[in-house]
N, C-alpha and C positions, 0 to 999 in steps of 0.2 A: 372753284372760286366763284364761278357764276353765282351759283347757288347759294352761298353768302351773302354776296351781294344783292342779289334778288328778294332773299330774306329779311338783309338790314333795310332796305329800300320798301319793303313794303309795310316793315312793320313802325318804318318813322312816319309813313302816311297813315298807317291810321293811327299813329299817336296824334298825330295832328288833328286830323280829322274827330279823335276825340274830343279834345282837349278844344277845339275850335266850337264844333256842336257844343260841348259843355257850358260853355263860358254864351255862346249864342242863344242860348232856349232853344237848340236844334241838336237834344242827345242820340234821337235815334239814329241820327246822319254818322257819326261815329262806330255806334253798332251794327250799320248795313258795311260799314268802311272794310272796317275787321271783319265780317261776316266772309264777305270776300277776300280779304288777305288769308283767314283761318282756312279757308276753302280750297283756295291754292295752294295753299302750304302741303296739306293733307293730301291733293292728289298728287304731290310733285315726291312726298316721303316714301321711302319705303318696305315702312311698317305704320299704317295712317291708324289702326286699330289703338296701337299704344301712344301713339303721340296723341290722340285725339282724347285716351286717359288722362294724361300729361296736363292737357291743356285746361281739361275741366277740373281737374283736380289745382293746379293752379289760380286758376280762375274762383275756384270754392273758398280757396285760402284767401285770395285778396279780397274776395267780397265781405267775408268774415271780419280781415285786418282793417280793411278800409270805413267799415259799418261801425265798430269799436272805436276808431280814431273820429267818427261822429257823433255817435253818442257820447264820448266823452267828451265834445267840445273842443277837438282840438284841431280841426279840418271842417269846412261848411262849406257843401255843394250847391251850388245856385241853379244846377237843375238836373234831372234823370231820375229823381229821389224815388222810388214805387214801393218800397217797403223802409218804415224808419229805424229798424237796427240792421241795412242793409245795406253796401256802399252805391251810387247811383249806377244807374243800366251801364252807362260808358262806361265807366271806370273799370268795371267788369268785365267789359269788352276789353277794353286796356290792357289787363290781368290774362285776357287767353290771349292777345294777340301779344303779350311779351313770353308767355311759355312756347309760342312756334320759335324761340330767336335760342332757348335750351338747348337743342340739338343741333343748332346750325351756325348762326352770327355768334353767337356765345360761348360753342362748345368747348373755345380755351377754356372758358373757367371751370369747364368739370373736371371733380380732383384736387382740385387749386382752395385748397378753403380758405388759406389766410385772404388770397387775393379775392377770394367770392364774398370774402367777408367784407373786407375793403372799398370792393368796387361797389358791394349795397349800401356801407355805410354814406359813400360820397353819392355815388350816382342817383340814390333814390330819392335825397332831399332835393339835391340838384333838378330832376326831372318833375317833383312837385314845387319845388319855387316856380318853373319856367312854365307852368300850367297857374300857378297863381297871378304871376305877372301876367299871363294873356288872360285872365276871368275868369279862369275856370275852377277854382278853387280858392277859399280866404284861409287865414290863419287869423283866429283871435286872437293869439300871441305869439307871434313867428319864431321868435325863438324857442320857445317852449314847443313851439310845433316841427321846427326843425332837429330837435334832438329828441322828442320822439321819433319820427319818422328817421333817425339815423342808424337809431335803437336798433328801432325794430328790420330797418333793409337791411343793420349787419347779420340779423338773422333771416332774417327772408329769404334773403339772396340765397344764401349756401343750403337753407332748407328747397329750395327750386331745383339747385341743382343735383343735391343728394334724391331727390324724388326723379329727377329724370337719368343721373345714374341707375337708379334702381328699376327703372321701367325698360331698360335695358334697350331703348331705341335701334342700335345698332348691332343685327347678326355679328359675330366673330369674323372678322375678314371684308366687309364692304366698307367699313367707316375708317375713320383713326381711333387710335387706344388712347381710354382717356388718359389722361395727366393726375400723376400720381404725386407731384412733386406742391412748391409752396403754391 
């Protein structure tokens, strides 16, 4: 249970810390945040080899999703920006430090695809509203930008988790079995 907790707790600081640097003109502060939370995750796992797949492999997908939802106009980051079909450096940071929470804060949902679906469709508009309301991100049409982004976390989400299913984090007999049920 520590170790859940330890997980949830580190990975809302550096959401914050993103989301705060973002919205401040101070993105790099977020990516040192996570850099360290990633860090500690990895030595505390273990199998830090696959997780550490996990996480860049995640991280690839958000910065892809997140780069897309800019160029298209439908999300505009007020800073981090290094490459322009590319989502900003935090955000990305964002994206590995939410893949350490896969195997550990989150691992009810692996398995669970209605509710993985679910919990992306709500929670991932949810956690970009409350990065919008503190700066760190606009919507030039909220609502149009909230049902994109609903879209797409009810498939994110369960794509994250089928990806860290399949990277098989936990040997047979050290962890729990995933949840095979809704």
């Amino acid at each position: 249970m520590s170790r859940v907790l330890l997980n949830f707790v580190a990975y809302q600081i550096a959401w914050f810390a993103c989301v705060l640097g973002g919205a401040h003109q101070l993105p790099w502060v977020g990516v040192a945040v996570t850099a360290v939370a990633v860090a500690i995750h990895l030595v505390l796992v273990p199998a830090p080899g696959r997780d550490a797949l996990l996480i860049l492999t995640v991280a690839a997908i958000g910065a892809l999703w997140d780069g897309l939802l800019v160029g298209l106009g439908i999300l505009e980051y007020p800073s981090g920006v290094v490459l322009p079909w590319l989502a900003p450096v935090w955000i990305i940071a964002m994206w590995a430090g939410f893949a350490t929470t896969l195997h550990v804060s989150l691992r009810w949902l692996l398995g669970r695809w209605r509710l993985a679906t679910l919990f992306g469709a709500l929670g991932g508009p949810l956690a970009y509203y409350a990065g919008m309301r503190l700066g760190a991100v606009n919507f030039p049409d909220p609502v149009v930008a909230l049902a994109v982004l609903a879209g797409g976390w009810s498939i994110l989400m369960p794509l994250a988790c089928w990806i860290a299913i399949k990277l098989d984090f936990d040997p047979p007999g050290l962890g729990d079995e995933v949840a095979t049920g809704p």
